[in-house]
PyMOL Python script that loads the backbone (N, CA, C, O; Angstrom):
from pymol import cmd

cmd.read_pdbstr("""\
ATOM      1  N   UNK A   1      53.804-126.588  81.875  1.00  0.00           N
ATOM      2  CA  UNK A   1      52.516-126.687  82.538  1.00  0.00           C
ATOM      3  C   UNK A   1      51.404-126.261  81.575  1.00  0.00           C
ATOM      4  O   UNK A   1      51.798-125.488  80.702  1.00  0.00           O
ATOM      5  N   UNK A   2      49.891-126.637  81.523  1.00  0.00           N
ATOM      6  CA  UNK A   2      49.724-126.346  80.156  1.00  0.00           C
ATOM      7  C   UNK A   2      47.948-125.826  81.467  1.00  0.00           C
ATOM      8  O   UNK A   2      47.223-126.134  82.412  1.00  0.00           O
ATOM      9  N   UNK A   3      48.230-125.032  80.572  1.00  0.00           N
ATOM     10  CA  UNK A   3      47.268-123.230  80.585  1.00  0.00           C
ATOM     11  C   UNK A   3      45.311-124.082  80.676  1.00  0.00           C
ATOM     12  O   UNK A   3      44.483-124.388  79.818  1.00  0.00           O
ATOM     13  N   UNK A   4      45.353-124.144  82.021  1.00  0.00           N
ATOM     14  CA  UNK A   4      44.070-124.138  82.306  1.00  0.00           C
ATOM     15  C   UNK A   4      42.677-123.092  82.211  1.00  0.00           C
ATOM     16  O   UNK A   4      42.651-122.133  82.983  1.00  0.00           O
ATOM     17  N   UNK A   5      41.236-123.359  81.005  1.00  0.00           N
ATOM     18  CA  UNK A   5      40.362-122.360  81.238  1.00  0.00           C
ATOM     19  C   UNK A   5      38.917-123.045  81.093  1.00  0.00           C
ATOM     20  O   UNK A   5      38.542-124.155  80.716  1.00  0.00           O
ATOM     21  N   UNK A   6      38.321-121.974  81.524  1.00  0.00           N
ATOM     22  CA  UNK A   6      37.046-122.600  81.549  1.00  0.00           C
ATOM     23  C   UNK A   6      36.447-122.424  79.773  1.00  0.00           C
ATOM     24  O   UNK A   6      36.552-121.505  78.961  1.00  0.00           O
ATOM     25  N   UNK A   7      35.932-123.522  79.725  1.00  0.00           N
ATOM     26  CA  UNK A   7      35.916-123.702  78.053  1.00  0.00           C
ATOM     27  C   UNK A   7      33.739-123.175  78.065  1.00  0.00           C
ATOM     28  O   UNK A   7      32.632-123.572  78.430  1.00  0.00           O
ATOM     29  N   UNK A   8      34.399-122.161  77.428  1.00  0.00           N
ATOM     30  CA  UNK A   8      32.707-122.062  76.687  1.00  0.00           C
ATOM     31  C   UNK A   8      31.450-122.765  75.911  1.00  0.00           C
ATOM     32  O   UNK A   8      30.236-122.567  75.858  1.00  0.00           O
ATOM     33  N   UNK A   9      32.592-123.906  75.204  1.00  0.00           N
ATOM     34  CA  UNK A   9      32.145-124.710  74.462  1.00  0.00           C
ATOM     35  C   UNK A   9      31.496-126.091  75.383  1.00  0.00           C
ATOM     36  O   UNK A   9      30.340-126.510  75.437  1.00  0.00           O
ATOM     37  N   UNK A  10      32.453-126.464  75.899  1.00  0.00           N
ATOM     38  CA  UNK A  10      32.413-127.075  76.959  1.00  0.00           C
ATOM     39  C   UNK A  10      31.581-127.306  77.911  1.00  0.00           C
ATOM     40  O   UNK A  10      30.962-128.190  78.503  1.00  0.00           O
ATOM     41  N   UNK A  11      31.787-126.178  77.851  1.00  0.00           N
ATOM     42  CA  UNK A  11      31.063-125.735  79.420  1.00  0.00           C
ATOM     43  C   UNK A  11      31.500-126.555  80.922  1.00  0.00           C
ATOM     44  O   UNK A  11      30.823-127.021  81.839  1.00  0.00           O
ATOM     45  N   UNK A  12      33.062-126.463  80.645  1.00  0.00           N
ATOM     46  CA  UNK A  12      34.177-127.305  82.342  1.00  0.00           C
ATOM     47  C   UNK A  12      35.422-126.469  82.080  1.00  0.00           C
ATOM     48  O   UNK A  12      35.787-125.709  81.183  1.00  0.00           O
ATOM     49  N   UNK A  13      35.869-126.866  83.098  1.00  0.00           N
ATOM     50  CA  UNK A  13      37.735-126.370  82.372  1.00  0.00           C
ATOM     51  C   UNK A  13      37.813-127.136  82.025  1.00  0.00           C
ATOM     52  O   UNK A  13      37.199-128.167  82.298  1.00  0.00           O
ATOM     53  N   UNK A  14      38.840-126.897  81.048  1.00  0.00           N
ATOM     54  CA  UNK A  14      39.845-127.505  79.964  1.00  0.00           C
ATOM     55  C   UNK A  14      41.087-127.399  79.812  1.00  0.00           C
ATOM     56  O   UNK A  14      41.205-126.243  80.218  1.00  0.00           O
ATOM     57  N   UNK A  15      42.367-127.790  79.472  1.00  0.00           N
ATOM     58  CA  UNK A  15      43.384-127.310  78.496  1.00  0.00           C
ATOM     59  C   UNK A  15      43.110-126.173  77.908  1.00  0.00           C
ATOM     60  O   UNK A  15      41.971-126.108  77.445  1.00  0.00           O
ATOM     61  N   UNK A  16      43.850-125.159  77.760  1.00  0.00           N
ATOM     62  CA  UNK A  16      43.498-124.059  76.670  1.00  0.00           C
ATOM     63  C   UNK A  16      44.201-124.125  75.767  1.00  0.00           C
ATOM     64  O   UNK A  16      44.800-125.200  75.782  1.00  0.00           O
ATOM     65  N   UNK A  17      44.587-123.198  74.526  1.00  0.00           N
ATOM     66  CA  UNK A  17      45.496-122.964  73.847  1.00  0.00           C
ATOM     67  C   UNK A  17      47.128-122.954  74.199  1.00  0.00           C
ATOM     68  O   UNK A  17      47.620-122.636  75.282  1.00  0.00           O
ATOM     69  N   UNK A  18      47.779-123.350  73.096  1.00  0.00           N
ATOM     70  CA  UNK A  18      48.703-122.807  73.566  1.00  0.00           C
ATOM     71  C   UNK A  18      49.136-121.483  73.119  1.00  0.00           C
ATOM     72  O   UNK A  18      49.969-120.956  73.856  1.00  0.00           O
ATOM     73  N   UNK A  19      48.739-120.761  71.999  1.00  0.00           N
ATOM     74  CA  UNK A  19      48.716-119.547  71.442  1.00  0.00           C
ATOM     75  C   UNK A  19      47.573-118.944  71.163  1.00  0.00           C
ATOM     76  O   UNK A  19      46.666-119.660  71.587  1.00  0.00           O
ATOM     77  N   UNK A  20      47.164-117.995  70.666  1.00  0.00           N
ATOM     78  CA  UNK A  20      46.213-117.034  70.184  1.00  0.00           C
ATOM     79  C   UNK A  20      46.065-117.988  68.458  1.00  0.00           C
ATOM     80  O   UNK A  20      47.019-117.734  67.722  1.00  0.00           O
ATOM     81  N   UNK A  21      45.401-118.612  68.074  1.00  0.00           N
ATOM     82  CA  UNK A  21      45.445-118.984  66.779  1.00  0.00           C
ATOM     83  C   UNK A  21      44.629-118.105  66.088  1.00  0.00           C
ATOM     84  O   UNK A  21      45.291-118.122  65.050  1.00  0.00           O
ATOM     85  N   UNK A  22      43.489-117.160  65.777  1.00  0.00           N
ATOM     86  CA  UNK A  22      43.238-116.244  65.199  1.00  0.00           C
ATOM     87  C   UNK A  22      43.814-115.245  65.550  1.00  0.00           C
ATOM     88  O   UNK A  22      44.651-115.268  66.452  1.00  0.00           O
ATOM     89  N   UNK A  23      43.372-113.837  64.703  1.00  0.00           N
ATOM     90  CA  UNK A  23      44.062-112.698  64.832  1.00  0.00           C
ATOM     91  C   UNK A  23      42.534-112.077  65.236  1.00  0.00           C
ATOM     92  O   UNK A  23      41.381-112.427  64.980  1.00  0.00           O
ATOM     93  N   UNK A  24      43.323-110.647  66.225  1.00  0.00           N
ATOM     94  CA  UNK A  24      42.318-109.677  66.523  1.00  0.00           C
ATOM     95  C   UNK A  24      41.578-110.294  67.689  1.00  0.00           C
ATOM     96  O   UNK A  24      41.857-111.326  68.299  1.00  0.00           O
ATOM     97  N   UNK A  25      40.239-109.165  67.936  1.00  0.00           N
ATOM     98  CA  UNK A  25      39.483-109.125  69.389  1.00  0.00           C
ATOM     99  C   UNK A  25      38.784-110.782  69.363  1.00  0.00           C
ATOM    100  O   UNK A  25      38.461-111.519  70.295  1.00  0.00           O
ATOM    101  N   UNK A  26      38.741-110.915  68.306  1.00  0.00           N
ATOM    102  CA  UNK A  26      38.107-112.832  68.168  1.00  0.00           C
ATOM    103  C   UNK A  26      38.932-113.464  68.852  1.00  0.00           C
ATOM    104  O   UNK A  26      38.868-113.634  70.070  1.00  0.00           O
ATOM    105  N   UNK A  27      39.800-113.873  68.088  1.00  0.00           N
ATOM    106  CA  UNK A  27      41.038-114.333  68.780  1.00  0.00           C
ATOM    107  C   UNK A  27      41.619-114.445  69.897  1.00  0.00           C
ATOM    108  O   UNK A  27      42.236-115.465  70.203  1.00  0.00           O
ATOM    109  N   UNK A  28      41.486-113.248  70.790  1.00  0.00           N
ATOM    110  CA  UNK A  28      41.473-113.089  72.089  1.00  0.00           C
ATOM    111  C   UNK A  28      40.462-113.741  72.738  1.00  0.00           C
ATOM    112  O   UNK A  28      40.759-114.226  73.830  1.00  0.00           O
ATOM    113  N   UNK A  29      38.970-113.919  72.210  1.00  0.00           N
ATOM    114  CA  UNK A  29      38.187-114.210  72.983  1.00  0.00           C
ATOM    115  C   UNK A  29      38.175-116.034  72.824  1.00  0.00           C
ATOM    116  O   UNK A  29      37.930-116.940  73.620  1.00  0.00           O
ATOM    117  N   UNK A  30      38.454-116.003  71.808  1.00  0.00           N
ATOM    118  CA  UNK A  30      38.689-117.666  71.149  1.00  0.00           C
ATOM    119  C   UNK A  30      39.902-118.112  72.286  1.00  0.00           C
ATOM    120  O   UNK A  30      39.666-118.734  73.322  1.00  0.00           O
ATOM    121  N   UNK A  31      40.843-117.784  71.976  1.00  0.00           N
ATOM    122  CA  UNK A  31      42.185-118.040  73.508  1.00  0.00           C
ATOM    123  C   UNK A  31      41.669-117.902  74.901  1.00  0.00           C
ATOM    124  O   UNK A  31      42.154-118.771  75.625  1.00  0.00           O
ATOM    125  N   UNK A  32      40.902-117.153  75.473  1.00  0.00           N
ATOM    126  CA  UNK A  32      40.444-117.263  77.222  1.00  0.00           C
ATOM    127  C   UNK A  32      39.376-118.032  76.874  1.00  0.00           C
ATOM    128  O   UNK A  32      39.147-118.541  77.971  1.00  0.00           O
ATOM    129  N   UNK A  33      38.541-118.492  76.124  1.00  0.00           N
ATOM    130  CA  UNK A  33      37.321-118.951  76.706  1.00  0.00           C
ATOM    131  C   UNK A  33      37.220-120.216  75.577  1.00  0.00           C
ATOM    132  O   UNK A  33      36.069-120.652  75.598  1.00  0.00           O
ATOM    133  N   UNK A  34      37.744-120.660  74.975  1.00  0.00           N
ATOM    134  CA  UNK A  34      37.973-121.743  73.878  1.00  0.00           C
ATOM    135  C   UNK A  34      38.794-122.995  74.521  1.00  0.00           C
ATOM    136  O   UNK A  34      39.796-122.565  75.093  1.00  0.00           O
ATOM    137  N   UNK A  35      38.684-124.333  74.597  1.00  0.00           N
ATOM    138  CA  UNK A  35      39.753-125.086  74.815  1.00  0.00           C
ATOM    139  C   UNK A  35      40.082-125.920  73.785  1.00  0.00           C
ATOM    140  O   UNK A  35      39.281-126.010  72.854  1.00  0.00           O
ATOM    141  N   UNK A  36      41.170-126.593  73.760  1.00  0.00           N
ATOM    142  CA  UNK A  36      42.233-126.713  72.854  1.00  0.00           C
ATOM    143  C   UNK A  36      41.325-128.058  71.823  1.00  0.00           C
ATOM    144  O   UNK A  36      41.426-128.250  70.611  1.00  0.00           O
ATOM    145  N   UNK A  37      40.570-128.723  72.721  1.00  0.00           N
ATOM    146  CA  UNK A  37      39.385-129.871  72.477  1.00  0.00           C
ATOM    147  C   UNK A  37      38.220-129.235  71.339  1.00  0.00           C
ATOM    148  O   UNK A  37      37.809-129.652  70.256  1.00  0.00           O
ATOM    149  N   UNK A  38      38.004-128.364  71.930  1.00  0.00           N
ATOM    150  CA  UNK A  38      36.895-127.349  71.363  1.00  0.00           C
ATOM    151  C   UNK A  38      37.709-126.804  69.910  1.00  0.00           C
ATOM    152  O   UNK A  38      37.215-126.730  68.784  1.00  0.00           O
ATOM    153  N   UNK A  39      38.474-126.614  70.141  1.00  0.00           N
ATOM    154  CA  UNK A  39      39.286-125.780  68.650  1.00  0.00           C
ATOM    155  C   UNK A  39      38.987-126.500  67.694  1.00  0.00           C
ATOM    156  O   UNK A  39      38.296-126.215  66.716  1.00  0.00           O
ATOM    157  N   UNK A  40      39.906-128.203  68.154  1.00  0.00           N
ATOM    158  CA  UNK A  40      39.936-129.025  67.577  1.00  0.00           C
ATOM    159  C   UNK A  40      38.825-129.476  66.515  1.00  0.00           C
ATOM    160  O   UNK A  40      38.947-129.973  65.396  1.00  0.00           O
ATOM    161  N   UNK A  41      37.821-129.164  67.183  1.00  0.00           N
ATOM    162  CA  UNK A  41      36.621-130.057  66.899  1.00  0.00           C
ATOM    163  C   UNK A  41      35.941-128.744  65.690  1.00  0.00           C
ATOM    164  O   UNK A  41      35.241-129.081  64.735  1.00  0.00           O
ATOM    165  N   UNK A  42      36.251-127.520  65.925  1.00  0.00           N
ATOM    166  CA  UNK A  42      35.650-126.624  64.762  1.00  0.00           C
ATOM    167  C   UNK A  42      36.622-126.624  63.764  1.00  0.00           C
ATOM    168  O   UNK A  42      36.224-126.056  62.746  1.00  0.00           O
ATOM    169  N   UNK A  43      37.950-127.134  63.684  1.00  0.00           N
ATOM    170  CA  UNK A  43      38.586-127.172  62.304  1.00  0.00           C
ATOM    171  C   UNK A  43      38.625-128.087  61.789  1.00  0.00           C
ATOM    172  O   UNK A  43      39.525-128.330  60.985  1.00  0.00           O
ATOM    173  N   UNK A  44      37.335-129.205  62.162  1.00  0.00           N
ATOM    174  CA  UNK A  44      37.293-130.622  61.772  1.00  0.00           C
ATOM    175  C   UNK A  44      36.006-130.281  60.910  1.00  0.00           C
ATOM    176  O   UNK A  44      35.660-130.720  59.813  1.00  0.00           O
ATOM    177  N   UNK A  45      35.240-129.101  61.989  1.00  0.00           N
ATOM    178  CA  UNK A  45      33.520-128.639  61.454  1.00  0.00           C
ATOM    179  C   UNK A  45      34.305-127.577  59.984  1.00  0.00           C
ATOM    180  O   UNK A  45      33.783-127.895  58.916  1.00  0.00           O
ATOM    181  N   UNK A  46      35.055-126.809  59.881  1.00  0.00           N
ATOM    182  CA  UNK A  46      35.379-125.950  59.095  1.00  0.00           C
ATOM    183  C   UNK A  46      35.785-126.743  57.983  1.00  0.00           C
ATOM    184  O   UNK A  46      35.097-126.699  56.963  1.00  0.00           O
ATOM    185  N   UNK A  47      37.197-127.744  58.049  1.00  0.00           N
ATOM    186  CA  UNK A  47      37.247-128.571  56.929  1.00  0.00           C
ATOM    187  C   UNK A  47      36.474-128.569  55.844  1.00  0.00           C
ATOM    188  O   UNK A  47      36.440-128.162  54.683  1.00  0.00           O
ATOM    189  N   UNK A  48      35.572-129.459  57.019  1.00  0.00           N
ATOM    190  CA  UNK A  48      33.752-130.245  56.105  1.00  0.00           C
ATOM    191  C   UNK A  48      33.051-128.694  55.326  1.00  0.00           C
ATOM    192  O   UNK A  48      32.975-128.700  54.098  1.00  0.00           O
ATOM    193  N   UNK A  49      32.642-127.623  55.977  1.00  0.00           N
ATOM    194  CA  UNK A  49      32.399-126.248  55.436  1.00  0.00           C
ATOM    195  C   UNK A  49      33.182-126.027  54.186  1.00  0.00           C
ATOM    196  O   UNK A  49      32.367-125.412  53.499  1.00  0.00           O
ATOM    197  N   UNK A  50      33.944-126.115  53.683  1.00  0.00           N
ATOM    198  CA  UNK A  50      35.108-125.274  53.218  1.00  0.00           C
ATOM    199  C   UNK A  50      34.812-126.896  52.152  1.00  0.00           C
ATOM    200  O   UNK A  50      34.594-126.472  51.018  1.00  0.00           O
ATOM    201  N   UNK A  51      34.759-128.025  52.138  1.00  0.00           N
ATOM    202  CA  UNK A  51      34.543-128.646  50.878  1.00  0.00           C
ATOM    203  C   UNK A  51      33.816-128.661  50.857  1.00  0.00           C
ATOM    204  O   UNK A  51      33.460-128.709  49.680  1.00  0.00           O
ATOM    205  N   UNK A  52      32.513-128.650  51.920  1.00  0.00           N
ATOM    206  CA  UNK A  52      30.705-129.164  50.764  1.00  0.00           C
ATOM    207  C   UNK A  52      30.505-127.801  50.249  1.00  0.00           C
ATOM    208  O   UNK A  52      29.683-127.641  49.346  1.00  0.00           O
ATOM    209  N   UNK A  53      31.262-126.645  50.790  1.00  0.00           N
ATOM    210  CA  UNK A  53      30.426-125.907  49.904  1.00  0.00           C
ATOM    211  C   UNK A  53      31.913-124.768  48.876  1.00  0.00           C
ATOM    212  O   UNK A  53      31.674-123.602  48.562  1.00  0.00           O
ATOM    213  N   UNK A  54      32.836-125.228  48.653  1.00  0.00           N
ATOM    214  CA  UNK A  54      33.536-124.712  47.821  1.00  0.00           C
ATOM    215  C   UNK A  54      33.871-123.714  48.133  1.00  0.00           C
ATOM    216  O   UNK A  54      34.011-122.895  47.224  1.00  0.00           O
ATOM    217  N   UNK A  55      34.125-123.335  49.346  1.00  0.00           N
ATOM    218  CA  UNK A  55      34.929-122.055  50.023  1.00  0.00           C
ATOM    219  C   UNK A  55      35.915-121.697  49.231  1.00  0.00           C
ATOM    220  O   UNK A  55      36.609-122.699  49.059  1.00  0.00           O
ATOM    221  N   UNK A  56      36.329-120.833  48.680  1.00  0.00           N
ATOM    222  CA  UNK A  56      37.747-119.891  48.590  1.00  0.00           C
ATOM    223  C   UNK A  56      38.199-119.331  49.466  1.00  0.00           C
ATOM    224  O   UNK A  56      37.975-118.132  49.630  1.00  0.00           O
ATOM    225  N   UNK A  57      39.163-120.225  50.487  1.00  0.00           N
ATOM    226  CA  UNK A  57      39.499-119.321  51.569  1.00  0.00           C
ATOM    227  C   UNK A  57      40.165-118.120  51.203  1.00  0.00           C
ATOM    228  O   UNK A  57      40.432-117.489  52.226  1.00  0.00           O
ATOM    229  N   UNK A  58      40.608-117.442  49.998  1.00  0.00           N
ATOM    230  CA  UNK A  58      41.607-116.228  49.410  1.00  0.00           C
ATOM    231  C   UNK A  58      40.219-115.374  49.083  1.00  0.00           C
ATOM    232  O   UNK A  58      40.240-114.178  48.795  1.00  0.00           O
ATOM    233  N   UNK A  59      39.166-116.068  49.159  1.00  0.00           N
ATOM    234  CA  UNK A  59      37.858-114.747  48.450  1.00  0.00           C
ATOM    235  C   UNK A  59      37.111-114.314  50.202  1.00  0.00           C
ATOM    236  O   UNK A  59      36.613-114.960  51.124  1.00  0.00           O
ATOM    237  N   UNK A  60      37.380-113.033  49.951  1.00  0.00           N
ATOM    238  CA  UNK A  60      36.828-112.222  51.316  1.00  0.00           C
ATOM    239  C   UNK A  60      35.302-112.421  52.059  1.00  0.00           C
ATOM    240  O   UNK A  60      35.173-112.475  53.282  1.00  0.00           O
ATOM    241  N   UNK A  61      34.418-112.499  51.303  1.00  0.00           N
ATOM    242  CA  UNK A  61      33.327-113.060  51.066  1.00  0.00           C
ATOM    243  C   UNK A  61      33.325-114.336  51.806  1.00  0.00           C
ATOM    244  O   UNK A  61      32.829-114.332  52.932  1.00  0.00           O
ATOM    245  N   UNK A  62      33.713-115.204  51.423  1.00  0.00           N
ATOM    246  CA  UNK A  62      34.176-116.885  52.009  1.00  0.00           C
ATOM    247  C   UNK A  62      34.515-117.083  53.283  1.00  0.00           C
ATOM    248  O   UNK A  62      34.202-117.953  54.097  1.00  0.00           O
ATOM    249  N   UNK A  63      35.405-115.865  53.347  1.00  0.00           N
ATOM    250  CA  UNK A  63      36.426-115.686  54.777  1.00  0.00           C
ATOM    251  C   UNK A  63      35.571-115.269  55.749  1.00  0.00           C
ATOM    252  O   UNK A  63      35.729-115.897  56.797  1.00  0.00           O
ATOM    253  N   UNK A  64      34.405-114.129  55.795  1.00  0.00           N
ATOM    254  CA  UNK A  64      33.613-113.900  56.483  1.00  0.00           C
ATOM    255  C   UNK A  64      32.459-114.764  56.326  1.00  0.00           C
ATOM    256  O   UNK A  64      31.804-113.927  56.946  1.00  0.00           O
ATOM    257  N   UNK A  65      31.748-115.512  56.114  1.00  0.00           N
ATOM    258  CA  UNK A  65      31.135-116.742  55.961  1.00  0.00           C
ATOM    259  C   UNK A  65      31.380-118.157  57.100  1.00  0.00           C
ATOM    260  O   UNK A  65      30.769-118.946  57.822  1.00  0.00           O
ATOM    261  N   UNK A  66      32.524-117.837  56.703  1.00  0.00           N
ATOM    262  CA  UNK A  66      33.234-118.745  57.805  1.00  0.00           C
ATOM    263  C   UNK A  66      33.283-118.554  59.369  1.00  0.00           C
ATOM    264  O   UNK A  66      32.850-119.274  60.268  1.00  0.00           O
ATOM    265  N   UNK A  67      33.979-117.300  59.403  1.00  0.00           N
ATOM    266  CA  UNK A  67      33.737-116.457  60.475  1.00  0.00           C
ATOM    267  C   UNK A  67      32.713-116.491  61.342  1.00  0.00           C
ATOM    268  O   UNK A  67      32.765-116.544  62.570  1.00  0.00           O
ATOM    269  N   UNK A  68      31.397-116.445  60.344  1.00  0.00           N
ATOM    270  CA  UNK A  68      30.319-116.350  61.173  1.00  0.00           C
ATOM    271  C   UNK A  68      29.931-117.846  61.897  1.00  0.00           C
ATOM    272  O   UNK A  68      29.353-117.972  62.977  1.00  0.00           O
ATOM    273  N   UNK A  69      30.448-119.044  60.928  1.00  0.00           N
ATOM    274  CA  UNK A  69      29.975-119.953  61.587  1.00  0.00           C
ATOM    275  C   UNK A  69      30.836-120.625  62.486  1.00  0.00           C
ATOM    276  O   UNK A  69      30.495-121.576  63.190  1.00  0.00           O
ATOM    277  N   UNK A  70      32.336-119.938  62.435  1.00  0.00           N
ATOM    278  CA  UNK A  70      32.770-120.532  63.507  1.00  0.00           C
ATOM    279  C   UNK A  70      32.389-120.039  64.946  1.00  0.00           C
ATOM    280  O   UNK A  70      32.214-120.824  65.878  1.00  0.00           O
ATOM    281  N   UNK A  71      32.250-118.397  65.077  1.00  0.00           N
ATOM    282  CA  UNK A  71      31.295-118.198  66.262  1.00  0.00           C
ATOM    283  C   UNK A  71      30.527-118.504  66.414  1.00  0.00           C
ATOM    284  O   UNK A  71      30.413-118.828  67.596  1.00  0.00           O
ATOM    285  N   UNK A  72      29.263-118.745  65.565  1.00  0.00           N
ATOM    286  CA  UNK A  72      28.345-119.823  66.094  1.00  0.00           C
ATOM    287  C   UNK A  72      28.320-120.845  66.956  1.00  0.00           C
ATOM    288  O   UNK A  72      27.686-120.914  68.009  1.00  0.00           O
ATOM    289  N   UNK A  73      29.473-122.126  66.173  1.00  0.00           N
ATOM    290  CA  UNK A  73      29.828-122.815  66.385  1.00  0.00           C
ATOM    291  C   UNK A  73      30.351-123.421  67.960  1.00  0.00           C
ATOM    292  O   UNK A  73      30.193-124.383  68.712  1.00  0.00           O
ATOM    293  N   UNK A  74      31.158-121.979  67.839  1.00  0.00           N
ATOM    294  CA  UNK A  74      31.978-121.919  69.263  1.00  0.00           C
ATOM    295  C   UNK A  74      31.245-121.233  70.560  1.00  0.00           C
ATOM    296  O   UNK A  74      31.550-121.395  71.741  1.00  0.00           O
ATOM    297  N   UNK A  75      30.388-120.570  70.115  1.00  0.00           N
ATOM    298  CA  UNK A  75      29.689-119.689  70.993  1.00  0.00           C
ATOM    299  C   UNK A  75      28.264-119.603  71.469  1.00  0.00           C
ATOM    300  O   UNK A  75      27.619-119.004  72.330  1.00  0.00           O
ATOM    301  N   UNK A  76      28.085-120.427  70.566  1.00  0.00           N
ATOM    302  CA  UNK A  76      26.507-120.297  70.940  1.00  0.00           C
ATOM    303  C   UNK A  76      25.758-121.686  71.430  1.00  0.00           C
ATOM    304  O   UNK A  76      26.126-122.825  71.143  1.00  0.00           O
ATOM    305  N   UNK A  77      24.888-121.405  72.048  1.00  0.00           N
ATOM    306  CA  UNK A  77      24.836-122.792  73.293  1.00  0.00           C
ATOM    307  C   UNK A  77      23.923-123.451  72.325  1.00  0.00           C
ATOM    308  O   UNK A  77      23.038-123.011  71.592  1.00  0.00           O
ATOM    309  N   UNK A  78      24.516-124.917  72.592  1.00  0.00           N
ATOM    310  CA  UNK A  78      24.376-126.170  72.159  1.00  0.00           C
ATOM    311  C   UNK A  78      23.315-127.596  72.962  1.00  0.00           C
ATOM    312  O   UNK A  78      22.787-127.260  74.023  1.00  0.00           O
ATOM    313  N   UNK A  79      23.140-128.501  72.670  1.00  0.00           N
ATOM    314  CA  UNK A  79      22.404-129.233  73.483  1.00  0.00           C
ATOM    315  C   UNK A  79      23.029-130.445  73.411  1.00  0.00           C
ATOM    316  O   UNK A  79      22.442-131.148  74.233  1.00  0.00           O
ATOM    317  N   UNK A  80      24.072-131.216  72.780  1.00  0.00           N
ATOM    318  CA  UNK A  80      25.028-131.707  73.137  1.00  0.00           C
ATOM    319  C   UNK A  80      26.359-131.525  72.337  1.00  0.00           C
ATOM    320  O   UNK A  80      26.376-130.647  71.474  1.00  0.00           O
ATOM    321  N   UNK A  81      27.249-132.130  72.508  1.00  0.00           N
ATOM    322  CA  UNK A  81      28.663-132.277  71.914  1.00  0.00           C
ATOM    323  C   UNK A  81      28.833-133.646  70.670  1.00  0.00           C
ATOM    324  O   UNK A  81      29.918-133.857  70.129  1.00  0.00           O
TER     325      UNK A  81
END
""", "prot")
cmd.dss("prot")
cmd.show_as("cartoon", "prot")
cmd.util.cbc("prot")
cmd.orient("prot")
């Protein structure tokens, strides 16, 4: 049966995860309020991040960079999809 939530991104229910895919209190919040559509669609936005601008995902710096824009991304209200 696959794990119904109300998607933040969204803004409807959705499908959710089927796991926690980050680690830590993010992660948690990314799993209840993220749907699986929504994920999708920021590791398509991260990809594109991570080549136009030459991310090192192994440099710490990079890693939090990212971070920030995937909450953005995921969290912060939008005017369409």
């Amino acid at each position: 049966m696959k794990r119904k939530i109300y998607c933040h991104f969204f803004k409807k229910k959705m499908n959710g995860l089927k796991f926690q895919n980050y680690p830590g209190s993010l992660g948690k919040k990314i799993y209840k309020n993220i749907s699986k559509k929504a994920w999708k669609k920021w590791i398509q936005k991260q990809t594109i991040l991570i080549n136009e601008k030459k991310f090192n995902m192994l440099n710490p710096i990079d890693q939090k960079i990212i971070k920030k824009h995937m909450k953005k991304f995921l969290f912060q209200k939008k005017k369409s999809h």
